[in-house]
N, C-alpha and C positions, 0 to 999 in steps of 0.2 A: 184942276189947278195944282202946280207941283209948290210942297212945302217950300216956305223961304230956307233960302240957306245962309249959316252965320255967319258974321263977317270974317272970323278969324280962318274958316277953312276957306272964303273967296281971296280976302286975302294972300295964305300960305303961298309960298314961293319954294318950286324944289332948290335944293343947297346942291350946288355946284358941287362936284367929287374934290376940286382942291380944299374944301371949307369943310371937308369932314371931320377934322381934328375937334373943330369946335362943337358938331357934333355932340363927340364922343367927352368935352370936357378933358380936353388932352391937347399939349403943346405941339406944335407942329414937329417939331422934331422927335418927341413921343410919339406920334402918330408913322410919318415915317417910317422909322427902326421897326414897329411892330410890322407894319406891311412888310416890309424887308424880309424879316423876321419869318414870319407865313409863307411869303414865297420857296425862301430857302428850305424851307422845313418840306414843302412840298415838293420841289425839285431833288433833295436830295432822297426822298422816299417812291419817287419815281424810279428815281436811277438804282436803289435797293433793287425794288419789287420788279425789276423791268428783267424779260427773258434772258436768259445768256445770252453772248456773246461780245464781237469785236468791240461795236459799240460801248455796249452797259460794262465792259471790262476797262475799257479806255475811260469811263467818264467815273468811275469807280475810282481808280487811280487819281485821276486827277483830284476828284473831293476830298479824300481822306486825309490829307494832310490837314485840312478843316476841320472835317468830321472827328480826328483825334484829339484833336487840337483842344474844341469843347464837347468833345463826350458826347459828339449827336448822333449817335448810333441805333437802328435798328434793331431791338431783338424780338423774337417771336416763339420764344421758347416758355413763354404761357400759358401760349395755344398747344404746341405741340413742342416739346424738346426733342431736340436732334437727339435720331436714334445711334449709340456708340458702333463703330466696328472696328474696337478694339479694347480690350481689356487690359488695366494697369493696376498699380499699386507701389507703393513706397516701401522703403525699411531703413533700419537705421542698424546698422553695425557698430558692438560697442568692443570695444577693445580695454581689458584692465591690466595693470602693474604687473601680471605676474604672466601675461602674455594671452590667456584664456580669453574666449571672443565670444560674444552673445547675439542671436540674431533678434531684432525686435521689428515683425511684419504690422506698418501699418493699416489701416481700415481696409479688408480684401471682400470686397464686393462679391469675385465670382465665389466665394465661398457661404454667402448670405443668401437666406430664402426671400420672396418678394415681399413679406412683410417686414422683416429686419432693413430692406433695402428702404422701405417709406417709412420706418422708425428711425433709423439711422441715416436720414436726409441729408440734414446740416452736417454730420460727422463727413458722410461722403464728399459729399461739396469742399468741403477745409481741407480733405488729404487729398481728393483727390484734383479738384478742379479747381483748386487753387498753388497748394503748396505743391503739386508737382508742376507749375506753370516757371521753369528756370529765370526765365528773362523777366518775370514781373514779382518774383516773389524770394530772388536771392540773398537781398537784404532781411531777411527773418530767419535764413537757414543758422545763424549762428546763436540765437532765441534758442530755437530748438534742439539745436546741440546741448545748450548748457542746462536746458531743461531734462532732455533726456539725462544726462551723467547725473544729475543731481536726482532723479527718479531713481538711481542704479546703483545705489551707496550701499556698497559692503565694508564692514571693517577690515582692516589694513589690506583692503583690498580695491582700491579706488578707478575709476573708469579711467582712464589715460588718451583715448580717442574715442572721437566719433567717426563716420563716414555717416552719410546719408544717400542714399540711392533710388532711383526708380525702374521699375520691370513694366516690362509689355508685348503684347501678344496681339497677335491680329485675330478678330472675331472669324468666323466660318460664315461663310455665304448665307445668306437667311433664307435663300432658296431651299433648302433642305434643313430642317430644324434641329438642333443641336440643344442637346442636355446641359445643363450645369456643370454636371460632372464630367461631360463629353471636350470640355470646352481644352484647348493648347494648355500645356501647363511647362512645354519651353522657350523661356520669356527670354525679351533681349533686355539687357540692362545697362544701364550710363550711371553715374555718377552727379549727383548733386553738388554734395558739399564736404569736403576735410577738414575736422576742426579737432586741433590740439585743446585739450583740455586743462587749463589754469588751476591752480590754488582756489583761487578765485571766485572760479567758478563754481565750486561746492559748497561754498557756504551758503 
């Protein structure tokens, strides 16, 4: 003889998919948005992770204007950061009153050992993967201007210009392994930023 069963589970009734807001203790329109919400989050991580080509190219394109919009972006450099193939670094050219020029080479990687390279992490990251990034980070180049002249006070000898600049070389094929000190060491170089230096600005 099978035990009785209680009323509340003979009872239970399943809840329709539209009534899962209540569920969840969520308005309907909170309920919504979040579905929404999921979908898009997984469509767009399709269209990421989905093979090359015409397609994933074309549907790439058309998201992005979304995806920049609120910052929904893939990265997976957690797991694995992209390996560079090409080497760079910054400098700042100081120019004083009396015409004499001073080179000053920001944080130069190819010239670190692999421990210095995971000690000097964050240093890398600020010179290089960020401040030399033109188009997102031009608005700080005159910070740095004014910081550097102000690092470079000689008596009645004062900085008069800055330049700031960046160099770059293209890596060697990883097919064949390359030393440190094997590595290109003639860089092409652009131009960052020109900043006349103020009064001002030294004190």
């Amino acid at each position: 003889m099978s035990p009785d069963v209680p009323d509340e589970i003979v009872g239970a009734q399943p809840k329709a998919s539209s009534d899962g807001w209540r569920l969840y203790g969520m308005s309907p329109i909170s309920f919504a948005c979040t579905n929404v919400f999921i979908v898009c989050w997984f469509a767009l991580t399709a269209i990421h992770i989905a093979p090359p080509g015409q397609l994933h190219d074309t549907l790439e394109d058309l998201s992005f204007p979304l995806t920049d919009l609120i910052k929904f972006n893939q990265h997976w450099s957690m797991f694995s950061p992209s390996v560079r193939d090409f080497n760079e670094h910054g400098q700042s050219v100081i120019t004083f009153e009396d015409g004499s020029v001073k080179l000053y080479e920001w944080y130069r990687q190819d010239r670190q050992d692999p421990f210095h390279h995971w000690l000097h992490g964050k240093m890398r990251e600020l010179w290089l993967d960020q401040l030399l990034d033109k188009t997102m980070m031009e608005h700080l180049y005159p910070s740095v201007c004014r910081y550097t002249a102000r690092a470079n006070l000689f008596p009645h000898n004062q900085p008069e210009h800055i330049t700031l600049g960046a160099n770059w070389a293209k890596i060697p094929s990883f097919e064949k392994p390359s030393r440190i000190e094997d590595l290109p060491q003639e860089f092409n170089h652009y131009t960052l930023s020109s900043y006349k230096v103020r009064p001002e600005d030294l004190k």
